[in-house]
C-alpha positions in Angstrom: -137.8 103.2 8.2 -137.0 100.3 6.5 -136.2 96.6 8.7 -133.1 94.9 7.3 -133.8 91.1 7.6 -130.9 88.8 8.7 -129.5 87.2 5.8 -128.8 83.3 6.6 -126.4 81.3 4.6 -127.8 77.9 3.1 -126.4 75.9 0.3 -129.4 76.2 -1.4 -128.9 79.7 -1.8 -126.1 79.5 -2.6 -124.8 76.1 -4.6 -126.8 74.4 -8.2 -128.1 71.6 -7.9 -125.3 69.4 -8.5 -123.4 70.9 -5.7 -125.9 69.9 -3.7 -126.3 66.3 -4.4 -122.5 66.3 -4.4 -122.6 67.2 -0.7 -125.9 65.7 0.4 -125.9 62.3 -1.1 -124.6 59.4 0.9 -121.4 57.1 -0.2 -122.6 54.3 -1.7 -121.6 51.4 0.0 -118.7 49.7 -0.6 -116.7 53.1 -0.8 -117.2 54.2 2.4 -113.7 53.5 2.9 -111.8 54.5 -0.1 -113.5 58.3 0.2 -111.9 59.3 3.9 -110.5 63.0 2.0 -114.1 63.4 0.7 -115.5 62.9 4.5 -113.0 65.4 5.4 -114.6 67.9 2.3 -118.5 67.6 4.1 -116.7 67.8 7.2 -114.7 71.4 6.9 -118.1 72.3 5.1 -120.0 71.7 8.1 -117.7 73.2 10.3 -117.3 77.3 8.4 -121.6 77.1 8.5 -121.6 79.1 11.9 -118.8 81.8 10.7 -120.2 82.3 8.1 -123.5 83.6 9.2 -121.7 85.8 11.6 -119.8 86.9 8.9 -122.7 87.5 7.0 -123.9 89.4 9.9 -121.0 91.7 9.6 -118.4 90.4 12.1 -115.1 91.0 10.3 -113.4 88.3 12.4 -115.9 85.9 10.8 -115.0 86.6 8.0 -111.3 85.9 8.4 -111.9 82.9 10.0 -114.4 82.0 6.6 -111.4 82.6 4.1 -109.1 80.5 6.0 -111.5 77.4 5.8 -112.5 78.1 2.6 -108.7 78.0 1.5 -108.6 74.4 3.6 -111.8 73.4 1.8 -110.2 74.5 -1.4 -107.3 72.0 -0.7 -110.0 68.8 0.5 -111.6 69.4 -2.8 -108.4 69.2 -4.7 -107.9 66.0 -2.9 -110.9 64.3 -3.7 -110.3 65.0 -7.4 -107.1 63.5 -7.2 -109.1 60.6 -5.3 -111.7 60.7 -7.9 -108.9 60.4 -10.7 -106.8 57.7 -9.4 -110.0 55.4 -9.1 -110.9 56.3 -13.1 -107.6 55.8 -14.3 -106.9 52.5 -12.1 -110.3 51.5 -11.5 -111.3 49.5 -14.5 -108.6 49.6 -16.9 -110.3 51.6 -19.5 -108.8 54.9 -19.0 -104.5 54.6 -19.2 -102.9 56.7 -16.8 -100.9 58.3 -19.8 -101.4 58.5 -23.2 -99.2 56.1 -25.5 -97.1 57.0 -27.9 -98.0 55.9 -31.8 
């Protein structure tokens, strides 16, 4: 008879490298204040861990619950591009916002 072993989500097992260090690494300081949606990102992150090793485990309400966040984390993300984006296109000029015309 074979032992299933509980399966235990992590980022590691889950996320590159880069995705890592995206969610691991601290703000640098001075931006602390201008990065509130990407706060909200680690925060949503943090908060689905829980469901989704239940869901993992096989508990279909887990699950549900999972999707739903992961459609709210889906959103922070897109708002921390947009974040990211205004700051490169305002942030030193070099960038325009649009492209002139010739």
């Amino acid at each position: 008879m074979q032992e299933t072993e509980k399966r235990v989500w992590s980022p590691d097992l889950t996320h590159s490298a880069l995705a890592s260090s995206i969610f691991c690494s601290p703000i640098p300081e001075g931006n602390s204040n201008d990065m509130t949606e990407y706060d909200t990102l680690k925060q949503l992150v943090a908060e689905v861990e829980d469901d989704v090793n239940k869901a993992i485990g096989g508990n279909k309400a887990a699950g549900t619950r999972v999707r739903k966040k992961m459609q709210d984390i889906k959103s922070a993300a897109q708002e921390v591009r947009k974040k990211i984006l205004e700051g490169r296109d305002t942030g030193d000029g070099s960038a325009p916002a649009t492209p002139e015309a010739e």
